[in-house]
N, C-alpha and C positions, 0 to 999 in steps of 0.2 A: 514497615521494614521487617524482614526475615533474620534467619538465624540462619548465615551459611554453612553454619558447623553440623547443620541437619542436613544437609544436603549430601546424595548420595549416588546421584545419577546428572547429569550436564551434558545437551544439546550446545556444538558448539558451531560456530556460522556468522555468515552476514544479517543473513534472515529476512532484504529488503522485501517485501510484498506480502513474507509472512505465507506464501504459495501453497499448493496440493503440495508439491516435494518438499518443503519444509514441515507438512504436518505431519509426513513419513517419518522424519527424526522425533518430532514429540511424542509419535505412539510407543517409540522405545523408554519412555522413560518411567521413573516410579512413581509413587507416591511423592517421594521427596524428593521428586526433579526438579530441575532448573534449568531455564535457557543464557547463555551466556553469548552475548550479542558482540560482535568486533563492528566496531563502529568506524566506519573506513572515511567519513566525508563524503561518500555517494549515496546514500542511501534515500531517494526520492519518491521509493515507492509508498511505504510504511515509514515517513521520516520521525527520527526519533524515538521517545515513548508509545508513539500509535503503533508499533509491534503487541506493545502488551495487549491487544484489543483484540486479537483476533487467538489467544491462548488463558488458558490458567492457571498454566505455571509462572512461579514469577522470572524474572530478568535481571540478570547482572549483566553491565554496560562496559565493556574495555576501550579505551580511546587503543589504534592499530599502531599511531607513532608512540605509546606506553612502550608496547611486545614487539615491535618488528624484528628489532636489533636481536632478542632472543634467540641464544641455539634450540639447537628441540630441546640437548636435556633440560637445557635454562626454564623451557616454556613447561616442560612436562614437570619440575619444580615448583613452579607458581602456582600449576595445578593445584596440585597437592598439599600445597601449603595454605592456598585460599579453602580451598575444601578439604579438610582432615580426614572428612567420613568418605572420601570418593571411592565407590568400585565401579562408576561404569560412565564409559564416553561416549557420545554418539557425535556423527560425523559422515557427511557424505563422501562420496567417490572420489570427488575432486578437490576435496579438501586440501588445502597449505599451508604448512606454518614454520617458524623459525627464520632466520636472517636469510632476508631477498628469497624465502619463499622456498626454501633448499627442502623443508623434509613434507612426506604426503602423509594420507590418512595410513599406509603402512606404516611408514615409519613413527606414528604415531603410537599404533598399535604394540610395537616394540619395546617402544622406551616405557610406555604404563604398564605392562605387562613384566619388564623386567623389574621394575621395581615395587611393583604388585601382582603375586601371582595367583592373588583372588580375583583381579580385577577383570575387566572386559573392554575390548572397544568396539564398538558396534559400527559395521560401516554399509551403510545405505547406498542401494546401487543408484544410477539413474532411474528416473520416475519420468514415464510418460503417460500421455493423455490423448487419446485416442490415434497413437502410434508416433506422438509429436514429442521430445524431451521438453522440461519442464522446466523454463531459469529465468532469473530475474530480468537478465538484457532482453528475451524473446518478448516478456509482456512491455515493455519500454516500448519495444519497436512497433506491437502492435496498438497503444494508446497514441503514436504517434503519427499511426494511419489511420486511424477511428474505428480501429476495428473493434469495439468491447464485447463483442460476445467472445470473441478467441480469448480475449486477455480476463474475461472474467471465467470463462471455463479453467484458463489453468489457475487462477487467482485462489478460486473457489468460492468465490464473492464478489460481491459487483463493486468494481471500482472507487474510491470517495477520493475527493475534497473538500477538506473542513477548512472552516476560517470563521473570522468574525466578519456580520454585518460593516456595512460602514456603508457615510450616506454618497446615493449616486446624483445624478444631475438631473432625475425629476423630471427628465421628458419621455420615459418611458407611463406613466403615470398619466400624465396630460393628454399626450399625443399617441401612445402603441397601449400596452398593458401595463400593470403598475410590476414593478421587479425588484428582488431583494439584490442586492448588489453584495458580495462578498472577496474579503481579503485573503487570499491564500499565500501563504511561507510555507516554502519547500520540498513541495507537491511536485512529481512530474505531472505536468500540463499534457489533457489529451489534445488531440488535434483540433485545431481552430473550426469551429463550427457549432450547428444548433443540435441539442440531444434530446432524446427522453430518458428522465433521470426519475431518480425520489428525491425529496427534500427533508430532514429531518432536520426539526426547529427547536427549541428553548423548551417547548414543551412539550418533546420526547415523540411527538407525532410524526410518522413516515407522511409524506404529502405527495401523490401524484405532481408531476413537473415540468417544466418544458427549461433549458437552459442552455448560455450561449456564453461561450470562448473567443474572445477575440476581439482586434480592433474595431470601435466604432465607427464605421465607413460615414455615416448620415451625417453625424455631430463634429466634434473635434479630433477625430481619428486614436481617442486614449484608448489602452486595453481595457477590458473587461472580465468580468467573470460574473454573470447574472443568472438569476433562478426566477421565472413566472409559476406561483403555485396555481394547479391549475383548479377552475370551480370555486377556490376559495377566499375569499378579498383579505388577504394578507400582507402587510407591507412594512411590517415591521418585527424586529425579532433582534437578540443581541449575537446570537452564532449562527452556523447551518451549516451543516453537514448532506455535501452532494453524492448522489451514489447514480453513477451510469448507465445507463442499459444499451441504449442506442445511437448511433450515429444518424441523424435524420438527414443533414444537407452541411455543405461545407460555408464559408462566410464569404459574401462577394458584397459589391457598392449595391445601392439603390438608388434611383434617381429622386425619390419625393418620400416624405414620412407615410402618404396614402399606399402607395406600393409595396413599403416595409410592413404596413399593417396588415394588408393584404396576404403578405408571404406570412409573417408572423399566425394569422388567423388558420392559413395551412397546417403550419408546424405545432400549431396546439393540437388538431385537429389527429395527426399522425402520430405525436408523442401519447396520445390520450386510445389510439388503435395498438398501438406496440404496448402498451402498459397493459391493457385488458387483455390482450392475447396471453402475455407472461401473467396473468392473477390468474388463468384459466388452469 
């Protein structure tokens, strides 16, 4: 736990993905920054505490139904009262706050500055990446057409799903490859299909990968979410954390387990071409 009374600088935001334009806000900040997270109930990309992972400043959590009702000056109050030491805000372009959303990052800039006139608010224009603007719905849309190199270019990181192991039904093992089977909460899901990913396990190792989203066409038709580490007989593990690279092929039926194995032996084959290219 911190001392917010130290605190002297506060990134304020949604912050889901944690993005290039959110890192834009953390380079304004001091020593004794802090990011202060509005937690809306969407936040699928970085759900949760997994914000804190890709910074090291630390995080204070607002629930949105706490401050909505808040007027600005109400909001720009709480400020100040949570943090004694505050001279400086940071805050994108599009930034909103106070009741049904009424006052902007101008208006933000007003009320802190009138009532602080050492203070600052620092407002961050639009961030784009290679001429594209840079927001949390844009990578949504692209993990939901499998596009991960767009959504990892603006991410600034390759995409993950963590979860814990849990057991699958063991005909991946017998009949195809053996596959860790994993539980994910609260993850946006990329599109239904087969990737090249990495796998990092229990024991901190990044693992070349091959892994697959989506209904079991062959079996009983459940979802899934599996990871084949590849080269290395693996089949056990209590967490794993999945990180994205490529989209190889989307998820369709097969008519015999021989066929699936078949295709399967493919997609290791291209997950293990796209992996070597990116270590290059």
């Amino acid at each position: 736990m911190f001392d917010t009374e130290k605190i002297d600088s506060i990134a304020i935001g949604g912050f889901d993905g944690m993005h290039v334009a959110h890192q834009y806000l953390f380079d304004e900040l001091g020593e004794n920054g802090a990011i202060m997270a509005i937690e809306t109930g969407y936040a699928d990309l970085t759900p949760g505490e997994h914000r804190q992972e890709h910074t090291h400043y630390p995080f204070i959590y607002y629930d949105l139904d706490d401050i909505k009702s808040l007027s600005g000056e109400e909001f720009v109050a709480k400020l100040k009262s949570d943090f004694p030491r505050l001279k400086k805000i940071v805050v994108g372009f599009d930034f909103h706050f106070g009741h049904k959303r009424s006052c902007t990052s101008s208006d933000l800039q007003e009320l802190f500055l009138k009532e602080n006139k050492d203070g600052e608010v620092k407002i961050i224009d639009e961030v784009k990446v290679e001429g594209e603007a840079v927001h949390s719905h844009k990578i949504r849309t692209l993990l939901e057409k499998g596009k991960l190199e767009q959504a990892n270019l603006y991410l600034g990181y390759n995409y993950q799903l963590k979860g814990r192991v849990v057991p699958g039904q063991g005909v991946g093992k017998e009949r195809l490859v053996p596959t860790l089977n994993i539980e994910v909460r609260g993850y946006r899901l990329p599109k239904e299909g087969v990737y090249a990913t990495l796998t990092r396990l229990d024991d901190d190792h990044l693992y070349p990968s091959v892994s697959f989203i989506g209904q079991r066409t062959i079996t009983d038709g459940s979802f899934a979410i599996e990871t084949h580490i590849l080269d290395n007989d693996i089949t056990s593990s209590k967490k794993a954390d999945i990180s994205f690279l490529h989209f190889i092929r989307k998820n369709r039926p097969f008519d015999s387990f021989e066929v699936l194995k078949a295709q399967i032996d493919e997609d290791i084959q291209e997950a293990k071409k796209v992996i070597n290219l990116l270590a290059l």
